[in-house]
C-alpha positions in Angstrom: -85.0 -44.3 -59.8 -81.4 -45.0 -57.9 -79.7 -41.0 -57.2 -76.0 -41.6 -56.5 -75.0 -38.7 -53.9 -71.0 -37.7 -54.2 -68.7 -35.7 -51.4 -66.9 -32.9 -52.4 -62.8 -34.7 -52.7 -59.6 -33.7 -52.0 -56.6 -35.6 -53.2 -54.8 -34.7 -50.5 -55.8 -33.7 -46.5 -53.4 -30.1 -46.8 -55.3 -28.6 -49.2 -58.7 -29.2 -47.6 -59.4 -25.3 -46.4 -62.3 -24.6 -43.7 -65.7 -26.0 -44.5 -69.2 -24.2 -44.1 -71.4 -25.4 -41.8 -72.9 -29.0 -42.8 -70.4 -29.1 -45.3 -68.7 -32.7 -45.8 -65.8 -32.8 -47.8 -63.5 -36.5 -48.4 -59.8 -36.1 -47.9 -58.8 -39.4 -51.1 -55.4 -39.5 -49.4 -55.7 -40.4 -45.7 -59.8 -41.2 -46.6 -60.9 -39.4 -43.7 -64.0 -37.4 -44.4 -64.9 -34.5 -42.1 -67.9 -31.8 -41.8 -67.7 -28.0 -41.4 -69.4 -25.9 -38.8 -67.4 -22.6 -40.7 -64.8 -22.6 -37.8 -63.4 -26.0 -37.2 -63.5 -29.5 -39.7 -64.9 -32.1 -37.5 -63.8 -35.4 -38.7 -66.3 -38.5 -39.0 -65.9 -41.8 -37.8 -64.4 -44.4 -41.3 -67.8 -46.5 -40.5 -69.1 -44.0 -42.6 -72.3 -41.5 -43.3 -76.3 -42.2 -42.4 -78.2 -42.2 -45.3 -80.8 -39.0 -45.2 -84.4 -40.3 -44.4 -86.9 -40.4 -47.1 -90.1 -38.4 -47.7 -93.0 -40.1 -45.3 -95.4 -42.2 -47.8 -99.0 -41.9 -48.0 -100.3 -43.8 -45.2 -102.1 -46.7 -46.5 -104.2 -48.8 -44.6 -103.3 -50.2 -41.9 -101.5 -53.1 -42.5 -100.1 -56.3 -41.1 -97.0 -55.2 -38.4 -94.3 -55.0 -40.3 -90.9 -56.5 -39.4 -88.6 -54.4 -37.0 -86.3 -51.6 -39.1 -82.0 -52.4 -38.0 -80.8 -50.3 -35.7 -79.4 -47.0 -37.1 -75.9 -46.2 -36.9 -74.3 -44.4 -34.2 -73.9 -41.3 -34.1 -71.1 -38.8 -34.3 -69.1 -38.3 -30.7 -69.8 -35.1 -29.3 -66.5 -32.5 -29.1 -64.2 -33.1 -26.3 -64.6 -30.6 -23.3 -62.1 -28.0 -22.4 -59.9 -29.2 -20.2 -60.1 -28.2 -16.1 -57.7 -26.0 -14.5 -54.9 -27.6 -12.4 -55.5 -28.2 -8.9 -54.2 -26.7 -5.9 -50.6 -27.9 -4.7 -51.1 -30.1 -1.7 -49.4 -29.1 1.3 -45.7 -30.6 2.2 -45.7 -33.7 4.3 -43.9 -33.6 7.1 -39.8 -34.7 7.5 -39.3 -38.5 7.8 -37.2 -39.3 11.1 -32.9 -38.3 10.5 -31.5 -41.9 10.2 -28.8 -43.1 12.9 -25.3 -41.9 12.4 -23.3 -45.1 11.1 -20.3 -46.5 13.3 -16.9 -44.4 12.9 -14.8 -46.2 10.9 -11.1 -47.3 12.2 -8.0 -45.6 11.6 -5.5 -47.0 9.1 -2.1 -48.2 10.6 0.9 -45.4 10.1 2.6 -45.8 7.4 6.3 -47.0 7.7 8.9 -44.6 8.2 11.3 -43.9 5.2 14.9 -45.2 5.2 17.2 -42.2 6.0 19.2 -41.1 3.6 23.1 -41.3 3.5 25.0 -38.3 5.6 26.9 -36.7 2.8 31.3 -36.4 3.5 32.5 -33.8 5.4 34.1 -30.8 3.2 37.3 -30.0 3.3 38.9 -27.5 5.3 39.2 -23.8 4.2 43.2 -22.9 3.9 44.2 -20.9 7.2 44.9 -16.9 6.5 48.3 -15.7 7.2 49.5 -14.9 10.6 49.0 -10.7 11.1 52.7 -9.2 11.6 51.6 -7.2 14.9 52.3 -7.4 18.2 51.0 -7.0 21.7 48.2 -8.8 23.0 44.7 -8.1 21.8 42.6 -10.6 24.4 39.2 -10.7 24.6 39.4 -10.4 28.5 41.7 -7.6 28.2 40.2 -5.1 25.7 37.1 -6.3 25.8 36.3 -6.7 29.9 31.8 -6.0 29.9 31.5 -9.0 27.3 29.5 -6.7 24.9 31.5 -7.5 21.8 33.1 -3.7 21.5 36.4 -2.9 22.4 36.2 -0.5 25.8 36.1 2.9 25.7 36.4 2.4 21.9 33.3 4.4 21.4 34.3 7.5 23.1 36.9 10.3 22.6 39.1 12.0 26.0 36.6 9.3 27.7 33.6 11.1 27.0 30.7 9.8 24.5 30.2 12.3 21.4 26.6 13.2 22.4 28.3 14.9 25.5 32.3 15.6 24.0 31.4 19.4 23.4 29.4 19.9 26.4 31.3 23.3 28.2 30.9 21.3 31.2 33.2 18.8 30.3 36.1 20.7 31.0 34.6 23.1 33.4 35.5 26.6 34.0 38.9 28.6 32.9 40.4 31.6 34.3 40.7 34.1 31.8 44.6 33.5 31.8 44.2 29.6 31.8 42.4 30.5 28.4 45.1 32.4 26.9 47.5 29.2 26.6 48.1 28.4 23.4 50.3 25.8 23.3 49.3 23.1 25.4 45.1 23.8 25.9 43.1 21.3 24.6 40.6 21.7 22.4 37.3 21.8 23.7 34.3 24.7 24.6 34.9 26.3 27.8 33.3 29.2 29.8 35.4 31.3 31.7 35.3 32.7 35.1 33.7 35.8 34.8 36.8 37.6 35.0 36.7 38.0 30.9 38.6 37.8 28.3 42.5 39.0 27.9 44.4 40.5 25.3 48.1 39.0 24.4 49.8 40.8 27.0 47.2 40.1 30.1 45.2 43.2 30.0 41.3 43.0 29.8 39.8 43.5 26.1 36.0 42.6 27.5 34.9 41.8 31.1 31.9 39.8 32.4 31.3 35.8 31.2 32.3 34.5 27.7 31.8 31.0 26.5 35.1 30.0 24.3 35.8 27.9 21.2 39.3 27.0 21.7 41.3 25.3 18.7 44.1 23.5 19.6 47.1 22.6 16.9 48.7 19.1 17.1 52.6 20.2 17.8 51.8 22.3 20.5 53.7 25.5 18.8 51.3 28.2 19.5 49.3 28.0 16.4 45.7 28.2 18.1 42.5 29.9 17.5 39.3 30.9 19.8 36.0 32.1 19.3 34.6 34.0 22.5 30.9 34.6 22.6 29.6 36.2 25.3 27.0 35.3 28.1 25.1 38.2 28.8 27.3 41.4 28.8 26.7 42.0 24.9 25.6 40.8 21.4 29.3 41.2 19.6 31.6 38.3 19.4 35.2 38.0 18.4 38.1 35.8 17.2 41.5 35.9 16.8 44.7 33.3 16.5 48.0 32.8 17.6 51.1 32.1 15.9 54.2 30.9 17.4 53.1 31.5 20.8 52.0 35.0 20.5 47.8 36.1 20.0 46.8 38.6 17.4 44.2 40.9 18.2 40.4 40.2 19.1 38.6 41.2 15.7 34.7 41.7 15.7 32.5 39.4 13.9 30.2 41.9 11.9 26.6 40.9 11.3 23.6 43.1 10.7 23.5 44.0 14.0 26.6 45.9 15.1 27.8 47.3 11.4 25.9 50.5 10.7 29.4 52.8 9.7 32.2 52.3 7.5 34.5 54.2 10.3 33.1 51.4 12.8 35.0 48.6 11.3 38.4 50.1 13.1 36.8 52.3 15.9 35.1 49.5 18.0 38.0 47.2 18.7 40.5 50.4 19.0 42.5 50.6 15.9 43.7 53.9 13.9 41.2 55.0 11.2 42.9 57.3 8.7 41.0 59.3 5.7 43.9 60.9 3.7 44.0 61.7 0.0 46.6 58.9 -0.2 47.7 55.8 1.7 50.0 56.2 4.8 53.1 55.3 4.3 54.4 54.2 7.8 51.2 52.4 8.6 51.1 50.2 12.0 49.4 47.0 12.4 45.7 47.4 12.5 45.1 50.8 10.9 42.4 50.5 8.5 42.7 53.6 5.3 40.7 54.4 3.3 40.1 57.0 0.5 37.0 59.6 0.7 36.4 60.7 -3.4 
């Protein structure tokens, strides 16, 4: 009796899951077939399946030799082996020979030089400035004799510069009576020649050397003032001024040092000091009053 055997079918190849071992399973839409070993599906050549062997016969008698059997199918191609690891890099080679340095090539001609361009007209002159209404000459080679481009001497004052104008030395030393002219003295610092200074009428108010600040008026009336400030002889200085010819007294310059008294303020430079109840009424020039409550 003819058995027909039939593989278990899929219709289509994604739904066939994992077979079990020996398991062969037909995919209907690619018409692979393939056989399980529970991990992998191992598809089978399209020449299709061996038919299982039969069930040995009894063994008859020895017969005739029978006719040789056809030659069985082949069989299923082992799995593929796992593929070797990559080789070791081979070592570098070694530099080829640097090739020969090509020929320089020439240099291009110079270009040609542009046409220069046309010189633009002259402008016109500037109008002349009016002729200055002075006189005399002011030439270069008169005013101006060292070349340096500043008028000579323009710079300084009494021909002296004004880093050195109010040097003492300047004018040198005064007598003590050349220093009490007051109407023709210039301005300037002097020092004296230690014979001190004098009052108005010649008679000595200090002795010893004073340096002087002398202040000169213009019109050479009289109307001059001095500062004396003394060398060595003492700490106190004085001023005073003239008017019309004639000095005032020396007054002291107080300061912290030489005011330690009301009464000194009059006493040190020898004017009358008077303490009454009320002011004097014939007072003289100088006298200093003042009330005691």
């Amino acid at each position: 009796m003819i058995r027909t055997i039939q593989l278990k079918r899929y219709k289509l190849k994604v739904d066939l899951p994992i077979l079990l071992e020996a398991e062969p399973a037909l995919c209907l839409d690619t018409g692979e077939v393939f056989i399980g070993d529970g991990v992998n599906n191992i598809p089978l050549s399209k020449q299709g399946i061996q038919g299982i062997q039969g069930s040995q016969g009894i063994q008859g008698e020895k017969g005739d030799t029978g006719l040789q059997g056809s030659v069985g199918s082949t069989g299923i191609q082992g799995i593929q082996g796992l593929k070797g690891d990559i080789g070791i890099t081979g070592a570098n080679g070694s530099q080829g020979i640097q090739g020969i340095k090509g020929t320089d090539g020439s240099n291009g001609s110079q270009g040609i030089q542009g046409i220069q361009g046309i010189k633009g007209d002259t402008g016109a002159q500037g109008i002349q400035g009016l002729t200055g209404s002075g006189t005399g000459d002011m030439l270069k080679s008169v005013y101006d004799k060292d070349g340096n481009g500043i008028v000579d001497d323009a710079e300084k004052v009494g021909g002296y510069l004004p880093n050195v104008f109010a040097l003492s030395s300047n004018a040198g030393h005064l007598t003590a009576t050349a220093l009490r002219n007051n109407t023709t003295l210039a301005s300037g610092i002097y020092t004296n020649t230690g014979d001190g200074i004098l009052n108005n009428d010649g008679s000595v108010f200090r002795n010893g050397w004073w340096h002087i600040i002398h202040m000169h008026h213009s019109d050479n009336n009289g109307y001059d003032a001095q500062i004396a400030i003394p060398l060595s002889s003492e700490d106190n200085i004085y001023y005073r001024h003239a008017g019309g010819g004639s000095w005032g007294l020396w007054k002291l310059l107080l300061d912290s040092s030489n005011l330690t008294k009301l009464s000194q303020l009059m006493n040190d430079i020898g004017a009358k000091t008077t303490t009454n109840a009320t002011a004097p009424t014939t007072p003289s020039a100088g006298d200093f009053w003042y009330k005691i409550l």
